[in-house]
N, C-alpha and C positions, 0 to 999 in steps of 0.2 A: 547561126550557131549550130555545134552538132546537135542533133537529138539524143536521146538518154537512149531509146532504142539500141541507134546505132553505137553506143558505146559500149553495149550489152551484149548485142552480136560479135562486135569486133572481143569482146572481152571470152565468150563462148567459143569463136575459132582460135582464139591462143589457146585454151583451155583443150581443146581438141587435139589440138598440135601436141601440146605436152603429154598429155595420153599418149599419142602414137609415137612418141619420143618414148614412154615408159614399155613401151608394146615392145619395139625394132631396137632396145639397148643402148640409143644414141645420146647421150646426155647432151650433145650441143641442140638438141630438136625439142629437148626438154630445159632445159637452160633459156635462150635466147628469147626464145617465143614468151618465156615468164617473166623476162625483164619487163615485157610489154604488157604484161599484165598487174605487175606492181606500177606501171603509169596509169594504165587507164582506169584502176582502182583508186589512183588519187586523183583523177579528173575526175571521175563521177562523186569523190568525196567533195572535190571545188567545184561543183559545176554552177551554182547558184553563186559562189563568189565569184567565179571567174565570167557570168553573166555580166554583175554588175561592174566590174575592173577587169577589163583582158589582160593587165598586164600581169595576174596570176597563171595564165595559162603556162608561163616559163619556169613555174613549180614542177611539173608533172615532165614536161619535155626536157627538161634541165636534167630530172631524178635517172631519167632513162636514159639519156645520153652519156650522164656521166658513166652508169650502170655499162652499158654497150662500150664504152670507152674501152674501162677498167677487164672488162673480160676479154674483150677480144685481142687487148694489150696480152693478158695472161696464154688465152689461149694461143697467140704468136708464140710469144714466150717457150711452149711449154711444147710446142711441136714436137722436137723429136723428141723429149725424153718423159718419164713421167714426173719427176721431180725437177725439170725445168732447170737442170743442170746441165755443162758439156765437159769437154775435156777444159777448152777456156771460161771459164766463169768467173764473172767483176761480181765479187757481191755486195750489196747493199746491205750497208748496217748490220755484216757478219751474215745475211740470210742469202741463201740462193733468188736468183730474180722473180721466182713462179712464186714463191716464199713471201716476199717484201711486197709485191701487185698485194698480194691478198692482205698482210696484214697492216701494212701500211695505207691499204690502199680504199680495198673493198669493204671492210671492217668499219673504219671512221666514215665511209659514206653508210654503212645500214645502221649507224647509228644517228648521220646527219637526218637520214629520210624522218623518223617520229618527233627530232626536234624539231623540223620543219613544218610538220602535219600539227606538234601542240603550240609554234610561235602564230601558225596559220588560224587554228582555233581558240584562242584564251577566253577567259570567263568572260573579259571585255569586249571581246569582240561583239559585232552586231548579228553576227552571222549565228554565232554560239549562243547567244541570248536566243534567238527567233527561234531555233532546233529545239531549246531547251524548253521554252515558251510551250514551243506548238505540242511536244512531248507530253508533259506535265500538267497541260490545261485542255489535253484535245482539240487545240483551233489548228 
């Protein structure tokens, strides 16, 4: 299994990246590299569950993929223009395409990611009880 360490380093070089993304004005150097960081901030939130059930680890890969999916869709999209329009433009549900990625798209995923984070942690859960446990009683 990874080590928490190295999720910590890997989580410190995206963090790096995006700095020098906010440094040289490049928002895709600052972008991309943060998708990656809103994963490995939910692996090291599941890293104890995903110990004991690997088949969790497809939470956090799943979040960023879809994440990478949806931007780099956009960012296609938006090449030449800034508003992702051309002379020919089909639009979706009356929205230009760069338009419709985001709110159609990227929008109901950052709201899927907390429902996924609070279906993963409920009061019931074993995992939720044991954090809460160890919190509140110091074991």
């Amino acid at each position: 299994m990874v080590s928490t360490n190295r999720l910590i380093y890997a989580l410190l070089s995206m963090i790096v990246l995006v700095i020098l993304g906010m440094l040289t004005a490049s928002w895709r150097v600052i972008l991309y590299p943060y998708l990656f960081v809103i994963g490995i901030s939910v692996l090291i939130g599941l890293i104890s569950l995903i110990q004991s059930n690997r088949k969790f680890i497809w939470l956090p890969i799943g979040l960023v993929g879809l994440y990478l999916l949806l931007f780099i869709w956009l960012d296609v999209v938006s090449w030449g223009s800034p508003t992702g329009g051309g002379d020919s433009v089909n639009y979706v549900l009356g929205l230009v395409p760069s338009t419709a990625i985001f709110f159609l798209g990227i929008w109901p995923v950052s709201v899927l990611a907390p429902l996924l984070y609070a279906w993963t942690f409920t009061k019931d859960n074993s995992l939720a009880s044991r954090v809460t446990e160890s919190k509140y009683h110091g074991v």
